[in-house]
C-alpha positions as CSV (number, residue, x, y, z in Angstrom):
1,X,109.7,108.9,94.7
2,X,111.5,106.4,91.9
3,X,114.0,104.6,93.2
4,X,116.5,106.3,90.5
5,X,115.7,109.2,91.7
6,X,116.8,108.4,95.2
7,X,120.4,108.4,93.7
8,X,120.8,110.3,91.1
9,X,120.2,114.5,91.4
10,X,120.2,116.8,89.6
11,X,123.5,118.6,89.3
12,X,123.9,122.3,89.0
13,X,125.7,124.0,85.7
14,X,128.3,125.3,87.1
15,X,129.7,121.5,88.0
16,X,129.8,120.5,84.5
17,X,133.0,121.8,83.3
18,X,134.3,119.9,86.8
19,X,133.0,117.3,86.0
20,X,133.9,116.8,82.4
21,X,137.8,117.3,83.3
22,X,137.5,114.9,85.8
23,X,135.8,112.3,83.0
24,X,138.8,113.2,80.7
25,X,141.2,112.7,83.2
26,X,139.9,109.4,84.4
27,X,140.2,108.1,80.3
28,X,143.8,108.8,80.7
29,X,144.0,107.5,83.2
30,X,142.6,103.9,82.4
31,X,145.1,104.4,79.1
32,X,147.6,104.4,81.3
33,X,146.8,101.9,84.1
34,X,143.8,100.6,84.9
35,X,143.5,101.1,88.5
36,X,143.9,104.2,88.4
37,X,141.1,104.7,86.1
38,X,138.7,103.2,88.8
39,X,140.3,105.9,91.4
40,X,139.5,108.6,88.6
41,X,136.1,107.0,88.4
42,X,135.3,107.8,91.8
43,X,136.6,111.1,92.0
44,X,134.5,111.6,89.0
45,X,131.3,110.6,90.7
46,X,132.7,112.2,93.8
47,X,132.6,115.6,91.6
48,X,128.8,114.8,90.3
49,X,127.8,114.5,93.6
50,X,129.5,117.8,94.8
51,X,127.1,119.4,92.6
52,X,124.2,118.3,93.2
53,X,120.9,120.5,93.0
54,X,118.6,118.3,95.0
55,X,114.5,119.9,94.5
56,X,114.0,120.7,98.5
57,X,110.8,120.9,99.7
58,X,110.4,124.0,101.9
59,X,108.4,124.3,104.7
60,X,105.7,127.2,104.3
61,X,104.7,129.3,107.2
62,X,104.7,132.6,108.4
63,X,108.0,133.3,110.6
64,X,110.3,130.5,109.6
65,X,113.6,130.7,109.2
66,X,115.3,127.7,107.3
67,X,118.8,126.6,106.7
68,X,121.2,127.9,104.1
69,X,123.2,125.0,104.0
70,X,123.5,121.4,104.7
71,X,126.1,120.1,106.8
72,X,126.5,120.0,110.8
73,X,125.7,123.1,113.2
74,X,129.3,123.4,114.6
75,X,128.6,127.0,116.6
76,X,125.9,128.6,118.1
77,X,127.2,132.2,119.9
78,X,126.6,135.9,120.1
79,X,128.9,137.7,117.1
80,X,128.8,140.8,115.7
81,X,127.3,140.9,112.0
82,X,130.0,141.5,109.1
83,X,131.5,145.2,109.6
84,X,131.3,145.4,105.7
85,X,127.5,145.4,106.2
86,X,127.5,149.1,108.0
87,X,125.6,147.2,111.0
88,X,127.8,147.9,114.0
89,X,129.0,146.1,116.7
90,X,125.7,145.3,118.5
91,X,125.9,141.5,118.9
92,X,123.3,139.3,117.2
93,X,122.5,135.1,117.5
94,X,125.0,133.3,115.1
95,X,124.3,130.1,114.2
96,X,127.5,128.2,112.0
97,X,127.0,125.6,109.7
98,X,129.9,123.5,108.1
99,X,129.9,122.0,104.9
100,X,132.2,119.3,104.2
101,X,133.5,118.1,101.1
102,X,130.2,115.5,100.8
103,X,127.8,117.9,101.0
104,X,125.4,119.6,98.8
105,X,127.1,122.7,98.4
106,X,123.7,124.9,96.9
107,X,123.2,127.6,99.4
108,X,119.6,128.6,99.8
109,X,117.9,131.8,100.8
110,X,117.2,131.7,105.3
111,X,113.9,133.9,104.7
112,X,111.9,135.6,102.0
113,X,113.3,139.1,101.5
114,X,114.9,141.8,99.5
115,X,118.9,141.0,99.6
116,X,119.6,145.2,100.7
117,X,123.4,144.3,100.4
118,X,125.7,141.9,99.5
119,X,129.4,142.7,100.7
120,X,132.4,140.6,99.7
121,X,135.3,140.8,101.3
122,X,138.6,138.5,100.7
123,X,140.7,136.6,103.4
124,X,142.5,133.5,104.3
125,X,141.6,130.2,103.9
126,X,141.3,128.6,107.1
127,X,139.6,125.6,108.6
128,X,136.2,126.1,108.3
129,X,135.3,124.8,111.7
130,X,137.6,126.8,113.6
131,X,135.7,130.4,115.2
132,X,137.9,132.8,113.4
133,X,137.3,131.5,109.9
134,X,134.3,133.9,110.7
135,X,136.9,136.8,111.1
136,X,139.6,136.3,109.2
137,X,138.6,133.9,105.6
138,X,137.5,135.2,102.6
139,X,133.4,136.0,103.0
140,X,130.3,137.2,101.1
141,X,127.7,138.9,103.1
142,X,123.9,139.3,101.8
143,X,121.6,141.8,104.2
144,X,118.5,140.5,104.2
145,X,115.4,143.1,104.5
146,X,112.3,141.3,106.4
147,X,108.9,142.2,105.0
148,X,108.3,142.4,108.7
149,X,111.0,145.1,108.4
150,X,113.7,143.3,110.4
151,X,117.1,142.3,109.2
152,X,118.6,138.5,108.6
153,X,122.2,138.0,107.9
154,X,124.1,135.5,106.3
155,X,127.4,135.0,105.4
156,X,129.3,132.4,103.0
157,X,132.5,131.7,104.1
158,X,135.0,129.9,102.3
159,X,137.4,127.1,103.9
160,X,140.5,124.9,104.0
161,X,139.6,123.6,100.5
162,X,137.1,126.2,99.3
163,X,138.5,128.6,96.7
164,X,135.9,130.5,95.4
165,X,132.7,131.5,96.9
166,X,130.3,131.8,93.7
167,X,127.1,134.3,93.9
168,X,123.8,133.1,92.0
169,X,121.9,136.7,93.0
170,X,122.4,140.8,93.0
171,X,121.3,143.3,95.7
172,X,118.0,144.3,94.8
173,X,116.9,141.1,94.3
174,X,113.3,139.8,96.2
175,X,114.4,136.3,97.5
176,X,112.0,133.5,98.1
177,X,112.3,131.6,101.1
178,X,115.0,128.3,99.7
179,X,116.1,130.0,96.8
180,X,119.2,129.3,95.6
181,X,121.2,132.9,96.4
182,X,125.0,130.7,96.1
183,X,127.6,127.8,96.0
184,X,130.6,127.7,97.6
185,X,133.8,125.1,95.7
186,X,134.9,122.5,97.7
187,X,134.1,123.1,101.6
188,X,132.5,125.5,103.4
189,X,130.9,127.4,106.0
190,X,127.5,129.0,106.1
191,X,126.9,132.1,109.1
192,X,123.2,133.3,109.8
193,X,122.7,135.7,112.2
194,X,119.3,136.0,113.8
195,X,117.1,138.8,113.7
196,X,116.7,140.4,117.8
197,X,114.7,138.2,119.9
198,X,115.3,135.2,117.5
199,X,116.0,132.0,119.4
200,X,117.4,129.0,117.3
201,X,115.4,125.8,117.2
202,X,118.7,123.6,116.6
203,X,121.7,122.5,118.6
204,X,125.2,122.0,117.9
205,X,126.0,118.9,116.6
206,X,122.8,118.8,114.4
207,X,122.6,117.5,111.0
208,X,121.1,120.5,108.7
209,X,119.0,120.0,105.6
210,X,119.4,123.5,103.5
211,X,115.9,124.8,102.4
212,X,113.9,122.5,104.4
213,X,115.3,122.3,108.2
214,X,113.4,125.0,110.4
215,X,116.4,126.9,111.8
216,X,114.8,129.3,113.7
217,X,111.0,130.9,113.9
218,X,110.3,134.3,114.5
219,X,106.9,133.2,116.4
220,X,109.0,130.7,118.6
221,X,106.8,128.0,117.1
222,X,107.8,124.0,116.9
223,X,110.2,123.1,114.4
224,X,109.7,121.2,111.1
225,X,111.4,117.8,111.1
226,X,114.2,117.4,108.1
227,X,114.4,115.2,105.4
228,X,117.5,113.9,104.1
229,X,118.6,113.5,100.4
């Protein structure tokens, strides 16, 4: 890898009109007093960053289930899927990640399958982190169907700071295992809920890579280490 591209990404489309106010704003801002230019600099590059659209490299093999986001596994518990999904109340693995504001915010695809459902359903705008954002914020569901004809869920979830939860795909759709399927502005919270039987390969705590850290394998087999940005 080039050293440049060690720091500079690629930065999805929809970040450019961001990004562009904040560049107008910081002009103003150095008009008006210098200092504050530099601050309106940073939130500029703060904004790039935010955006981001890093190339992932994702592990291949049959069975693996990889992250949808990048952040920090804050819960691991048993949870009932979405009721918006028609699933029930049978209780399935749930593994949480947070995204905070310094994250790459590109959601990727946990498996290779054909999104059978996506379900939006509006809410509050809690805390991320705490257990009922799962419940109560505003969410959108995708149903993922297995070509080993078992179901994945996962769940964006907006936060705190997060107002608007932005879809890249369509039910229907045949998903590639780290495809991009959504982003989530500014702060977030990604559920996937295991298929029966599934145990997670990751503990709380963890630092997740999305696209490329092995959350889970259907087989059971040894994880994949991840790679940073």
């Amino acid at each position: 890898m080039k050293l440049h591209e060690t720091f500079i990404k690629p930065m999805h489309k929809e970040g450019w009109r961001f990004v562009s106010v904040f560049a107008v704003l910081t002009l103003l801002l150095f008009f008006i007093w210098q200092p504050l230019g530099w601050i309106g600099l940073g939130l500029t590059v703060w904004c790039y960053y935010f955006f981001r659209d890093p190339v992932r490299h994702v592990p291949e093999g049959e069975g693996l289930i990889v992250s949808p986001a990048d952040g920090i596994v804050s819960l691991i518990e048993m949870a009932a899927p979405p009721p918006e999904l028609g699933l029930g109340n049978e209780k399935r693995l749930r593994v949480s990640v947070f995204m905070s504001v310094f994250n790459c915010h590109i959601n990727r695809a946990p498996v290779p399958g054909r999104v059978a459902k996506m379900a939006y359903k509006p809410g509050k705008f809690l805390s991320a982190e705490l257990d009922k954002a799962s419940e109560d914020n505003e969410r959108n569901s995708l149903l993922i169907e297995m070509d080993d004809g078992r179901d994945l869920v996962v769940t964006q979830i907006a936060g705190l700071v997060a107002r608007r939860i932005v879809p890249l795909t369509e039910e229907g759709t045949v998903l590639k295992r780290g495809e991009r399927f959504g982003l989530i502005r500014f702060g977030s919270r990604l559920d996937t809920y295991l298929p029966e039987g599934v145990s997670p390969l990751v503990a709380v705590g963890q630092t997740m890579i999305a696209g490329e850290t092995v959350l889970a394998d259907t087989a059971q087999g040894t994880p994949r280490p991840a790679r940073a940005d």
